[in-house]
C-alpha positions as a Markdown table, in Angstrom:
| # | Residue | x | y | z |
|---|---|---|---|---|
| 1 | Unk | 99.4 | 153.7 | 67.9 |
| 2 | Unk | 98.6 | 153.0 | 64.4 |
| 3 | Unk | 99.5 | 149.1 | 63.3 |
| 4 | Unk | 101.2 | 150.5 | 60.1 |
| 5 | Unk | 103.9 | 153.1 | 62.5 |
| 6 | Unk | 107.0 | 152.0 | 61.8 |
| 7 | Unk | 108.9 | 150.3 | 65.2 |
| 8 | Unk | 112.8 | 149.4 | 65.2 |
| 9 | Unk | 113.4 | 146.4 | 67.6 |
| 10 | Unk | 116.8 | 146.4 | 68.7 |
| 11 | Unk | 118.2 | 143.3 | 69.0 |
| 12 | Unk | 115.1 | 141.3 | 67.7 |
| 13 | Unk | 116.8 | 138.0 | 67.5 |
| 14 | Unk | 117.3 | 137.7 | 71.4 |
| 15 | Unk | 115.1 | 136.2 | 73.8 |
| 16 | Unk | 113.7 | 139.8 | 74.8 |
| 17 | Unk | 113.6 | 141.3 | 71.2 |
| 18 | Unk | 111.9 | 138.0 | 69.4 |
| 19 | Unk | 109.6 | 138.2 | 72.0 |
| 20 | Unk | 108.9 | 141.3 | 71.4 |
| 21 | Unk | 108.6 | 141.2 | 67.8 |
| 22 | Unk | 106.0 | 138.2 | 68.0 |
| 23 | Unk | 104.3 | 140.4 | 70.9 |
| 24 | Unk | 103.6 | 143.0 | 68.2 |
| 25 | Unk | 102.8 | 140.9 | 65.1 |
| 26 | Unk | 100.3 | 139.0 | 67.4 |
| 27 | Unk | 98.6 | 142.5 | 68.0 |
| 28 | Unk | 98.6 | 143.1 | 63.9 |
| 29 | Unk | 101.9 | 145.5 | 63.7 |
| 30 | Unk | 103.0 | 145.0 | 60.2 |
| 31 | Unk | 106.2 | 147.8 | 59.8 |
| 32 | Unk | 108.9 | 146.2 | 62.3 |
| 33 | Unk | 112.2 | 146.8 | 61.7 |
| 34 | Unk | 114.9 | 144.4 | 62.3 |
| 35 | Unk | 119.0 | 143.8 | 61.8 |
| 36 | Unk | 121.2 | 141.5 | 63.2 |
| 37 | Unk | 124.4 | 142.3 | 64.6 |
| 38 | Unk | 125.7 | 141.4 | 61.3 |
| 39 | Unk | 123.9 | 143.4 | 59.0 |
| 40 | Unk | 124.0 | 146.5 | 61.9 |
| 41 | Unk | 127.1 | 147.0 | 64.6 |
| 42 | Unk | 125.1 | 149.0 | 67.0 |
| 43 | Unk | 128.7 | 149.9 | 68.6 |
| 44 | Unk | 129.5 | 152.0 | 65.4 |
| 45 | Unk | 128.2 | 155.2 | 66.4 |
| 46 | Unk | 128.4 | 156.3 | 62.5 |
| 47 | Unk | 126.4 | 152.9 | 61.3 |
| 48 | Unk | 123.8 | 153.3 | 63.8 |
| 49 | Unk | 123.4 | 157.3 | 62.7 |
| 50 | Unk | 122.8 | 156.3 | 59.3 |
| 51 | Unk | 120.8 | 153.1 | 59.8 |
| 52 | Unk | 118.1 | 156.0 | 61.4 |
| 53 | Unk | 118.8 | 158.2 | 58.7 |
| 54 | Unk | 118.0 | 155.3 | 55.9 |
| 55 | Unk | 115.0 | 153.6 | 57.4 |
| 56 | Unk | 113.4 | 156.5 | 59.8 |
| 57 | Unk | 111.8 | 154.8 | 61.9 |
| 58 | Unk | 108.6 | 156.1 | 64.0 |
| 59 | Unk | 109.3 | 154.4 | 67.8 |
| 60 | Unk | 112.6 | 152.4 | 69.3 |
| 61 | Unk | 112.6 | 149.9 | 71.2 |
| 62 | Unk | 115.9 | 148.4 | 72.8 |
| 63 | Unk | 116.4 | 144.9 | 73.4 |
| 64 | Unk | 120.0 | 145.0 | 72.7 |
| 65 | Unk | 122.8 | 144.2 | 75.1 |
| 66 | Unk | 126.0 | 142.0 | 76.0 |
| 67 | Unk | 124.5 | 139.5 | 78.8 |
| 68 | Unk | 124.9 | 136.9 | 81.2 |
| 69 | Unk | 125.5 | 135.7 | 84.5 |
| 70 | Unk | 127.2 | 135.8 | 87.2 |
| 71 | Unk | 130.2 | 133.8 | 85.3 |
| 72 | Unk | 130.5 | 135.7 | 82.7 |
| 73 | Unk | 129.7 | 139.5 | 84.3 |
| 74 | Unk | 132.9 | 138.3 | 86.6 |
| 75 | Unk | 135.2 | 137.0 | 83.3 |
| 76 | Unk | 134.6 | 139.9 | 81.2 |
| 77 | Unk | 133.7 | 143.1 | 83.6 |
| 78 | Unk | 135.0 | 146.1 | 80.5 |
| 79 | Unk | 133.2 | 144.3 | 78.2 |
| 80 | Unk | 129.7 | 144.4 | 80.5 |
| 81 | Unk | 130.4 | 147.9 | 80.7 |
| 82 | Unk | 131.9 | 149.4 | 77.9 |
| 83 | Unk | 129.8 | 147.4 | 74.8 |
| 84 | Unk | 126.5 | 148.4 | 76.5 |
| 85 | Unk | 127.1 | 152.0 | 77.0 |
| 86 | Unk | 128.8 | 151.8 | 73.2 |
| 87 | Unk | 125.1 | 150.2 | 72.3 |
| 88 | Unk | 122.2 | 152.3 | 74.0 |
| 89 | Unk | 124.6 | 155.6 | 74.1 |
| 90 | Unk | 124.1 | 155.0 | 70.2 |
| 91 | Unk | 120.4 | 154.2 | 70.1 |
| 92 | Unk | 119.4 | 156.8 | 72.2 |
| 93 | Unk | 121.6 | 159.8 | 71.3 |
| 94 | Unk | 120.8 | 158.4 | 67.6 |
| 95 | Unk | 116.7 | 158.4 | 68.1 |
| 96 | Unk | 117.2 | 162.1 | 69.7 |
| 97 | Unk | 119.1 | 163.5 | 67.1 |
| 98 | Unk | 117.3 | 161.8 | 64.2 |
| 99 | Unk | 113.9 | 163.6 | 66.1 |
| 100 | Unk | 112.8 | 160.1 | 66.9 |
| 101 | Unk | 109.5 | 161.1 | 69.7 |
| 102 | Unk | 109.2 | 157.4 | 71.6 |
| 103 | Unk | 111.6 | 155.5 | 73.1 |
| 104 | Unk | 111.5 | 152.2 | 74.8 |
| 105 | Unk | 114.8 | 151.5 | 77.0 |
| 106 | Unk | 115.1 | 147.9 | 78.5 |
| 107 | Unk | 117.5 | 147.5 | 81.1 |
| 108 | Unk | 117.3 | 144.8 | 84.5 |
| 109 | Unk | 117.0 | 144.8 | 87.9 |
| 110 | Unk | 120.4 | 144.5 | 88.6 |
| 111 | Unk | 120.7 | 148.6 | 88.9 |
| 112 | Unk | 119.3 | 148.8 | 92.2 |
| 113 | Unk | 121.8 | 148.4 | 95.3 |
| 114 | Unk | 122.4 | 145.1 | 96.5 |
| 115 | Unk | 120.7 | 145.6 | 100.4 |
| 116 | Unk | 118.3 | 147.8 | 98.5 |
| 117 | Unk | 114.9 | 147.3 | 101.3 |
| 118 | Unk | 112.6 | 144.7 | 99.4 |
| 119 | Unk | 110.6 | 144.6 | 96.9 |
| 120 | Unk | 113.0 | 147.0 | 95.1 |
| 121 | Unk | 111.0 | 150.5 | 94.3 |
| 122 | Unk | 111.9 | 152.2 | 91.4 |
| 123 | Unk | 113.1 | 155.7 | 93.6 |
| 124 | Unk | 115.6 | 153.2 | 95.3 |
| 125 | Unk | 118.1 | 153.5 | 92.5 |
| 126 | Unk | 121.6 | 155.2 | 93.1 |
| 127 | Unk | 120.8 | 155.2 | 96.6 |
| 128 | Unk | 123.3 | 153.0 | 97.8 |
| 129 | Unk | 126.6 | 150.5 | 96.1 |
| 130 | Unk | 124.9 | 147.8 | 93.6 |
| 131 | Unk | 126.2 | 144.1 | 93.6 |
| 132 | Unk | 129.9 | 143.5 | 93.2 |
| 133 | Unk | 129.7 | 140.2 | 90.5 |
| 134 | Unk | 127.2 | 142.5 | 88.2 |
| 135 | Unk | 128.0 | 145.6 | 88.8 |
| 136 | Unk | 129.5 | 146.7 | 85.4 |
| 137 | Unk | 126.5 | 145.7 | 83.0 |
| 138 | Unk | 124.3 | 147.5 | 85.9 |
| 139 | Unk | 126.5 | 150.8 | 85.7 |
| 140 | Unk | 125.9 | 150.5 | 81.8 |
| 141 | Unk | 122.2 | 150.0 | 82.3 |
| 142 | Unk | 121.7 | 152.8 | 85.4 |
| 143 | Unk | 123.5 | 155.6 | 82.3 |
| 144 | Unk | 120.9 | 154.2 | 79.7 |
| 145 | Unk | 117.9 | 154.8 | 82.1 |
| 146 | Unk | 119.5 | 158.2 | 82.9 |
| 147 | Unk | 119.4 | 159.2 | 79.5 |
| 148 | Unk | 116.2 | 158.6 | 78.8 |
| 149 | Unk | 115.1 | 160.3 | 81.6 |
| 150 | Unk | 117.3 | 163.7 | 80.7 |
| 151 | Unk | 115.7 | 163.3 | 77.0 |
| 152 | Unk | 112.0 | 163.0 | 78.7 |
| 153 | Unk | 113.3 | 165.9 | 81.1 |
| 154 | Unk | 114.9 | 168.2 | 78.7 |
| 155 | Unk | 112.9 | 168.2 | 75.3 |
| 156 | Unk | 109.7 | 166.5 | 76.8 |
| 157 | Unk | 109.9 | 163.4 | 74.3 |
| 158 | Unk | 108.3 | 160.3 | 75.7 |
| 159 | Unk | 111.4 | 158.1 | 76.5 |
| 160 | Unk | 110.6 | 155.0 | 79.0 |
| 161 | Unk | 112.8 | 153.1 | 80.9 |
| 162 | Unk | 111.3 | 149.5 | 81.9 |
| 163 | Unk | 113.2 | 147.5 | 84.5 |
| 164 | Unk | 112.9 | 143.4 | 83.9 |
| 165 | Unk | 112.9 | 140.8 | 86.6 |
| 166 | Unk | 114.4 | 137.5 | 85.5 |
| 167 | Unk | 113.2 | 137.2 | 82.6 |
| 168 | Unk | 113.3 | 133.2 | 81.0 |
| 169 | Unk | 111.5 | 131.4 | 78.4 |
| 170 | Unk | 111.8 | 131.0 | 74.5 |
| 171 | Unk | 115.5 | 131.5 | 72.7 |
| 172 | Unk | 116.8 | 132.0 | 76.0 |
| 173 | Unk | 120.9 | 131.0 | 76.5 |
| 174 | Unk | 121.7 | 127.5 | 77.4 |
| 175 | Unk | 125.7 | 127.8 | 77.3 |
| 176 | Unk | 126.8 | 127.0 | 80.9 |
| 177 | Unk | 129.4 | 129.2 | 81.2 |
| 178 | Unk | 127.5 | 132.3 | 80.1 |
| 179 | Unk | 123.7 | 131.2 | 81.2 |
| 180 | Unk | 121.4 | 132.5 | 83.9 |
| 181 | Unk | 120.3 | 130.5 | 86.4 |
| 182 | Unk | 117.1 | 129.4 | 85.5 |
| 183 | Unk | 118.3 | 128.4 | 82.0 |
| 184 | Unk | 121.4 | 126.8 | 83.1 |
| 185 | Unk | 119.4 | 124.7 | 85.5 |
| 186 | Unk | 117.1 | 123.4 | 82.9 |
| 187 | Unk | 120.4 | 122.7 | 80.7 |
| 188 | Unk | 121.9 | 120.7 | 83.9 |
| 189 | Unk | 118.7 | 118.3 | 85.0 |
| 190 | Unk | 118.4 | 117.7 | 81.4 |
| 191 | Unk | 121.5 | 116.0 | 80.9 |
| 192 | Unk | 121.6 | 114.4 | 84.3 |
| 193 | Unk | 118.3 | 113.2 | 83.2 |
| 194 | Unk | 119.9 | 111.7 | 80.0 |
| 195 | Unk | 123.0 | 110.3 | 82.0 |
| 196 | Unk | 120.9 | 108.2 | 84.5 |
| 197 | Unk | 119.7 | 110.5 | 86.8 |
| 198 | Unk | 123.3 | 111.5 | 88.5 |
| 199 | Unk | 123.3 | 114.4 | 91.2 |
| 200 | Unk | 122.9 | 117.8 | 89.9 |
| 201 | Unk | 125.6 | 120.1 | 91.7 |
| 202 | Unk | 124.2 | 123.9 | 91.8 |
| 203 | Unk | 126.1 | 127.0 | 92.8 |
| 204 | Unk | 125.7 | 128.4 | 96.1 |
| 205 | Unk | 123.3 | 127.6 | 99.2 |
| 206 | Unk | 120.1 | 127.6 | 97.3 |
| 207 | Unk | 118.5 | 130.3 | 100.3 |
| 208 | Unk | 118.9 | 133.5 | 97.9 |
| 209 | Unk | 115.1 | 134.6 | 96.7 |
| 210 | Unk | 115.2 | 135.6 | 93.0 |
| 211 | Unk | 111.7 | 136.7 | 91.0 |
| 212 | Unk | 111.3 | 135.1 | 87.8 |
| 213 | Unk | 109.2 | 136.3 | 84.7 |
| 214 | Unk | 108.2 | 134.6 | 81.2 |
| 215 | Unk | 109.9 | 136.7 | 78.7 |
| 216 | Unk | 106.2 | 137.0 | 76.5 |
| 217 | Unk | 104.9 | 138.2 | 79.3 |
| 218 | Unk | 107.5 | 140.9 | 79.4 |
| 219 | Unk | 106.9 | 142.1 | 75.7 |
| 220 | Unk | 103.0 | 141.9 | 76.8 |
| 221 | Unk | 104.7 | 144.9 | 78.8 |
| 222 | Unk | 106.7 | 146.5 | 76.4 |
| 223 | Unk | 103.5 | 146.8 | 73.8 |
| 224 | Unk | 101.7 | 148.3 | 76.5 |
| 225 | Unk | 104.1 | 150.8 | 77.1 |
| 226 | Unk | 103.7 | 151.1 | 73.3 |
| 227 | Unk | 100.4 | 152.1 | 73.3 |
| 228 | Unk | 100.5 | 154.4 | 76.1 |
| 229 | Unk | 101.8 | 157.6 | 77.4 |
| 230 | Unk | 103.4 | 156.5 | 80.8 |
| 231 | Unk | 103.1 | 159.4 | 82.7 |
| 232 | Unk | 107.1 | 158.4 | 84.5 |
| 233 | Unk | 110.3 | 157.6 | 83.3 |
| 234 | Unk | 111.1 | 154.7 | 85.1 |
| 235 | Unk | 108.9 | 151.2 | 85.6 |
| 236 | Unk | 109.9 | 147.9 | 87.1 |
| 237 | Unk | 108.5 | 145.1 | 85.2 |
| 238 | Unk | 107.6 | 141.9 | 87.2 |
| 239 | Unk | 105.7 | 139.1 | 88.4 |
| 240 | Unk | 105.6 | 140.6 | 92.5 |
| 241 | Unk | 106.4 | 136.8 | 94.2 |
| 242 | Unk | 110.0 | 135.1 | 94.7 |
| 243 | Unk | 110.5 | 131.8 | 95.1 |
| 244 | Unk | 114.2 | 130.5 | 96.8 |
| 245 | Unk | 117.1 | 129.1 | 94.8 |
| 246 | Unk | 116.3 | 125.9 | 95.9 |
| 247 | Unk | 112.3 | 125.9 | 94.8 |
| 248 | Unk | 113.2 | 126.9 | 91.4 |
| 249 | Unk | 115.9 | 123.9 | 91.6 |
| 250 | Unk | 112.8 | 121.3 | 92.7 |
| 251 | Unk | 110.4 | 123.2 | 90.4 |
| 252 | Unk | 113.1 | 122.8 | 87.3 |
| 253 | Unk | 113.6 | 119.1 | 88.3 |
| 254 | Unk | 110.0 | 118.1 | 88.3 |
| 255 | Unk | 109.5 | 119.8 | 84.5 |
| 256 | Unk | 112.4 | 117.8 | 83.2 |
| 257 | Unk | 111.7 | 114.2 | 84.9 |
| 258 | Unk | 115.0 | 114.5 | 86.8 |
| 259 | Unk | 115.1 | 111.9 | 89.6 |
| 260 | Unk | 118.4 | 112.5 | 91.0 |
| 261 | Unk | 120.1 | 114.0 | 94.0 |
| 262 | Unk | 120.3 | 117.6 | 94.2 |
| 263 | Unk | 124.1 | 118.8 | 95.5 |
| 264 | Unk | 124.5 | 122.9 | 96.8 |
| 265 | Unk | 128.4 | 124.2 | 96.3 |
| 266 | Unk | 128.6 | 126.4 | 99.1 |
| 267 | Unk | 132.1 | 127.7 | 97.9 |
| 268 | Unk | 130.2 | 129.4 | 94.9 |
| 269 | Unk | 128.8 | 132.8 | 95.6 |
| 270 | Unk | 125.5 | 133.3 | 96.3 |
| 271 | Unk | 124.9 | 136.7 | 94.7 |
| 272 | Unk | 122.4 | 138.9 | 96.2 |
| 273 | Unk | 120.3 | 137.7 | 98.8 |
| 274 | Unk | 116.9 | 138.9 | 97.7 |
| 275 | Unk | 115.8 | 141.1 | 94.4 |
| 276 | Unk | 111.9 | 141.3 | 94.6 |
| 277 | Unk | 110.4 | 143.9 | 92.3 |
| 278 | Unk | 107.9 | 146.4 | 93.4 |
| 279 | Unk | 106.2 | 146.2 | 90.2 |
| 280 | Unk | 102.7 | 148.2 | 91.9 |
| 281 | Unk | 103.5 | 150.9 | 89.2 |
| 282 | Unk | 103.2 | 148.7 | 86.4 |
| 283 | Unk | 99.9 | 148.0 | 88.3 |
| 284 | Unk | 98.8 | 150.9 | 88.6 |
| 285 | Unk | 98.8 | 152.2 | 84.6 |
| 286 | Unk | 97.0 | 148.8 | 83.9 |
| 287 | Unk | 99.7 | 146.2 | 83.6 |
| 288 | Unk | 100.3 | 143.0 | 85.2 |
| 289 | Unk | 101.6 | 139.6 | 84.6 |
| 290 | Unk | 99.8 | 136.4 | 83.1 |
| 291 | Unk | 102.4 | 133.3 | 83.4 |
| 292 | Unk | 102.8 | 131.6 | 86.4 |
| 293 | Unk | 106.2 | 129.6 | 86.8 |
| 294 | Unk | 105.1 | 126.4 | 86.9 |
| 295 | Unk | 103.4 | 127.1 | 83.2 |
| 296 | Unk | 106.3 | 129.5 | 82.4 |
| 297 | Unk | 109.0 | 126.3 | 83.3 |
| 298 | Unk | 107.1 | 124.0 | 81.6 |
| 299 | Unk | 107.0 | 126.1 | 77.9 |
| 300 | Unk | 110.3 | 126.9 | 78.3 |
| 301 | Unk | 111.1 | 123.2 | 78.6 |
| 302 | Unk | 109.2 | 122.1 | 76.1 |
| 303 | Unk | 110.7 | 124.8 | 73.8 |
| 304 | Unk | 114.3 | 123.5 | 74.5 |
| 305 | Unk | 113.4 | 120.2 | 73.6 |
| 306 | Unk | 112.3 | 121.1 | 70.3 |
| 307 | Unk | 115.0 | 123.4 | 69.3 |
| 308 | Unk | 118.0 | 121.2 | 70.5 |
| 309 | Unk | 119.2 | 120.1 | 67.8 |
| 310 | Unk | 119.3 | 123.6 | 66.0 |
| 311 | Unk | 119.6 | 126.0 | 69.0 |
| 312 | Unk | 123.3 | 127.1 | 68.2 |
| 313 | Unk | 124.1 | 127.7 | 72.2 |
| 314 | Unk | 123.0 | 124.1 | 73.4 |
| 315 | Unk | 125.7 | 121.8 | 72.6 |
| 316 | Unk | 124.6 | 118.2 | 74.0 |
């Protein structure tokens, strides 16, 4: 891959794409492509068509979607499903048609079926019914993967689909109503921190086992799948260990200097019981992760501190 090929990052202001984008200019990439949602609806089928048509660009990647958690994928279920099929149906069909050769599709591990056997291996998808609170955005996700896959299939262009873990870490989203976990707990010490060290109250029983994965260390990933020829359509993308709800709650509360009491609402749902990645394929074409948690917690923290003020989703 030559550091002048021109690369389109979609959605390069998120905490996927900007990660991403600083992945590459670390590595000395110096034609990225980027627009904001703004300046580029990707749900307009006709303005994404042109955009490729203007700016031809050499290699896709797509770090564009509607997300959020289990809140929010509950609240707004057509929304999940409809504005990310509208988004990658539009950057992939778009790529093909404008003769665009690589392709790299981001989607999550929320497409595999919720008592999928653990770690979750990539031929377990569509093999049984996925998760009931996420189950739109991971329909959305499981056509975009597809896609790829019939491109790779049909006209032999070299379309990847790479499945994140959790991903957390730098620009992540703060807002507690439409957070992850990880972020929303950092969001939630912080303040009870600030307020005298009350009792944090968390959803659920804190026994689910989640895997967690520093979003640089994901676009570590994503330029390696760059700069190779994957020789599958379909990779997850992970650290390999889980940790419970509950250790990521004590591990959260250390970073921050929370000294409160930590309260479980049982009457909130729990979500799937275990999603562990069988990430051995990464392994096996050379990849693997850097960031341990603890280190990964701590950045993230740190970043938050730094960018509360002018973060525009963390409204203390």
């Amino acid at each position: 891959m030559d550091l002048s090929t021109k690369i389109y990052i979609a959605g390069h202001k998120g905490m996927v794409g900007s990660a991403v984008w600083r992945a590459l200019t670390k590595q000395g990439y110096t034609n990225l492509i980027g627009k904001t949602s703004k300046e580029l609806d990707l749900r307009n089928q006709q303005a994404v068509t042109d955009f490729y048509a203007i700016e031809r660009p050499d290699v896709v990647i797509d770090a564009a979607a509607k997300v959020g958690g289990i809140l929010a994928n509950n609240d707004y279920p057509y929304q999940f499903l409809m504005e990310n099929m509208q988004i990658q149906n539009n950057l992939i069909d778009g790529a093909y048609q404008a003769g665009i050769n690589k392709f790299i599709f981001l989607g999550s591990s929320c497409i595999y079926p919720k008592f999928a056997p653990q770690p979750l291996k990539e031929e377990y998808l569509l093999t049984d019914s996925l998760e009931p609170t996420n189950e739109w955005y991971a329909i959305a996700k499981i056509t975009g993967v597809k896609a790829c896959q019939a491109i790779r299939k049909q006209f032999g262009k070299d379309y990847v689909s790479l499945m994140p873990t959790n991903l957390y870490g730098f620009f992540d989203n703060f807002d507690l109503q439409t957070s992850h976990v990880l972020p929303a707990m950092i969001r939630k010490f912080h303040e009870a921190k600030l307020n005298g060290n009350t009792p944090v109250t968390l959803w659920g029983s804190g026994t689910p086992m989640r895997e967690f994965l520093f979003v640089d260390d994901m676009a570590e990933a994503v330029v390696y799948a760059l700069e190779n020829i994957l020789p599958e359509h379909l990779y997850n993308v992970g650290s390999g260990t889980d940790v419970t709800i509950k250790e990521l709650a004590e591990t959260i509360q250390k970073a921050v200097g929370h000294q409160g009491e930590i309260l479980w609402d049982a009457t909130k749902p729990d979500g799937t019981p275990r999603k562990l990645m069988d990430v051995s394929k990464m392994k096996e074409v050379g990849w693997q992760f850097s960031t341990e948690l603890n280190e990964g917690i701590a950045k993230t923290y740190e970043w938050f501190l730094e960018n509360i003020e002018s973060f525009k989703q963390v409204k203390i």
